[in-house]
N, C-alpha and C positions, 0 to 999 in steps of 0.2 A: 171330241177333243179339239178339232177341229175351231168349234166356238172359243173355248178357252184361250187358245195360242192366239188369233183375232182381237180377243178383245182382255188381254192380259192387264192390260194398264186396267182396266175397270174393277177388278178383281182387287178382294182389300187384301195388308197384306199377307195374313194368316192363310188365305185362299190362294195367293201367288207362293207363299213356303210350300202348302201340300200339294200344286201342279208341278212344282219343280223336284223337291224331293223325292217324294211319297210316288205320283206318278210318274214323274220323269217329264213332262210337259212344260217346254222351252218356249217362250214367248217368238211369234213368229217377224221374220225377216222381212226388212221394207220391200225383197223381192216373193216374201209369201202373199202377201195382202194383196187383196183385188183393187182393180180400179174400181177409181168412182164412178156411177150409174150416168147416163146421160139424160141430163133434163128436159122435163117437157120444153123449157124455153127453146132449149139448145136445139130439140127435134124439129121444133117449128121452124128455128131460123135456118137450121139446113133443107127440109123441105122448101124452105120459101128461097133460100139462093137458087134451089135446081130448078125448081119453077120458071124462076127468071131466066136463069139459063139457057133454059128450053126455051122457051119464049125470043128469046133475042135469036138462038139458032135458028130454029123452026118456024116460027113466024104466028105461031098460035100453040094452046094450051090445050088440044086434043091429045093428050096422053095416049099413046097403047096402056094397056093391062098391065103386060110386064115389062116396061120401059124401065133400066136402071140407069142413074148418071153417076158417073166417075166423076169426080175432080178432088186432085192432090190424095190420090190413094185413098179415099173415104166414096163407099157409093152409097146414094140417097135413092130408096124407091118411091117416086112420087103416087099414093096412094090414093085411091079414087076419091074417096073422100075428101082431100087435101090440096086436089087438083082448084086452083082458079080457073074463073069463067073469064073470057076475053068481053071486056064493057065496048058496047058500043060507041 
């Protein structure tokens, strides 16, 4: 039901009369809806702020394991994989 209430506008409108009627299923509130997903872009560039971050604090991009960065309430785990090498 769940789907239905989400994605009501998609619904033609024969299928929006029997969710409302028939089931009783009320199209959901701008505060039911989930946010939207974060993007790979988006993941990257915040990985790559904390990177730098690190980097300017710290003086090199030896991560710990489980090193988490804060900044402005959003924390970024910089992941082994994702970690920069320091170029000679």
């Amino acid at each position: 039901m769940k789907a239905q209430q989400l994605g009501f506008d998609k619904l033609s409108t024969v299928q929006q009369w029997m969710c409302e009627h028939i089931l009783g299923i009320q199209p959901a509130t701008p505060d039911d809806k989930p946010e939207p997903r974060t993007s790979q872009a988006d993941k990257w560039a915040l990985h790559l702020t904390a990177a730098r971050q690190y980097h300017q604090r710290e003086g090199h991009l030896k991560v710990p394991r489980k090193n988490a960065a804060r900044e402005a309430g959003t924390s970024a785990v910089l992941p082994q994989s994702a970690r920069l090498r320091e170029s000679a």
